[in-house]
C-alpha positions in Angstrom: 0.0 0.0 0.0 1.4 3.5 -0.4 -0.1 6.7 0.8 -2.2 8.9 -2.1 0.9 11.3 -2.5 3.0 8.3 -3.4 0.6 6.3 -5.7 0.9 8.4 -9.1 5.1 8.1 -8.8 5.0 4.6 -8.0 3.1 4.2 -10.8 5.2 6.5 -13.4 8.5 5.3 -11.6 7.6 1.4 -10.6 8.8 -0.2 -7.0 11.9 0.1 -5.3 13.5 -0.6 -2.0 14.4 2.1 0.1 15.5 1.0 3.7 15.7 -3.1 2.6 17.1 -5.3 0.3 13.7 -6.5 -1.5 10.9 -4.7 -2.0 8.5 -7.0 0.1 5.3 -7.4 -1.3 1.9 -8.9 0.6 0.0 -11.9 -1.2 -3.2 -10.5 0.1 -5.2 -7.2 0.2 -6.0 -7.4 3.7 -2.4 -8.1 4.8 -1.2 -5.5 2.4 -3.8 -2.7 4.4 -2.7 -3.9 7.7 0.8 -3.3 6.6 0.3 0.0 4.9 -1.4 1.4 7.9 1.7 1.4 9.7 2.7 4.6 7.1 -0.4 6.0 6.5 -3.4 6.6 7.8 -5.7 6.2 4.1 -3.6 3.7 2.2 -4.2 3.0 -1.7 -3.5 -0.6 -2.5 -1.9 -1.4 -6.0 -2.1 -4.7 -7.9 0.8 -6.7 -9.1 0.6 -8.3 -12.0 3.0 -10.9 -10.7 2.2 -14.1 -13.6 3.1 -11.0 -15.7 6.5 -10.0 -14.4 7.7 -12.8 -13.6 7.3 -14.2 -17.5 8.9 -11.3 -18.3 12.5 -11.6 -16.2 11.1 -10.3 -12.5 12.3 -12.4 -10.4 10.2 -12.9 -7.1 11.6 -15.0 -4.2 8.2 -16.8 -1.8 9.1 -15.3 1.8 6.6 -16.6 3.7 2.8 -17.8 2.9 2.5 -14.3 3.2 5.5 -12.5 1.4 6.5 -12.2 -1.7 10.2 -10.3 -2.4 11.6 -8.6 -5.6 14.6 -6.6 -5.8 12.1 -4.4 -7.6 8.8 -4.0 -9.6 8.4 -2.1 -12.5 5.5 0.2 -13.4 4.3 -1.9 -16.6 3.5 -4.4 -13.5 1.1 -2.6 -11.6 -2.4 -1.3 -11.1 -4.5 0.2 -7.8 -6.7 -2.1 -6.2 -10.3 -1.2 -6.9 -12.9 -1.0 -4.0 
């Protein structure tokens, strides 16, 4: 999830890490909300399209059955979450 701010140059720019070596990435929407409201009050949840990127050289490493990491994601991959 990112804040509102964030969501149009995450989408323009793709995902990055900042602070960790993967970007870390939640398999669910409810997980990813929990997460994100740890930053932000009003998050806005974007979609990966994950069969996608990883045909097309993203490599993605299972965490945990509730984790995904990628050293990054680009913006062709993603989407925000409808309501």
């Amino acid at each position: 999830g990112a804040s509102r701010e964030e969501v149009d140059i995450l989408l323009e720019k793709g995902i990055r890490s900042m602070r960790q070596r993967y970007v870390h990435l939640s398999t669910s929407a409810q997980k990813a909300k929990e997460v994100a409201k740890i930053h932000t009050e009003d998050p806005v949840l974007l979609v990966v399209n994950a069969q996608l990127a990883q045909e097309e050289g993203v490599t993605m490493l299972s965490a945990t059955e509730n984790i995904v990491l990628a050293d990054e994601i680009p913006p062709q991959y993603l989407s925000v979450m409808q309501d």
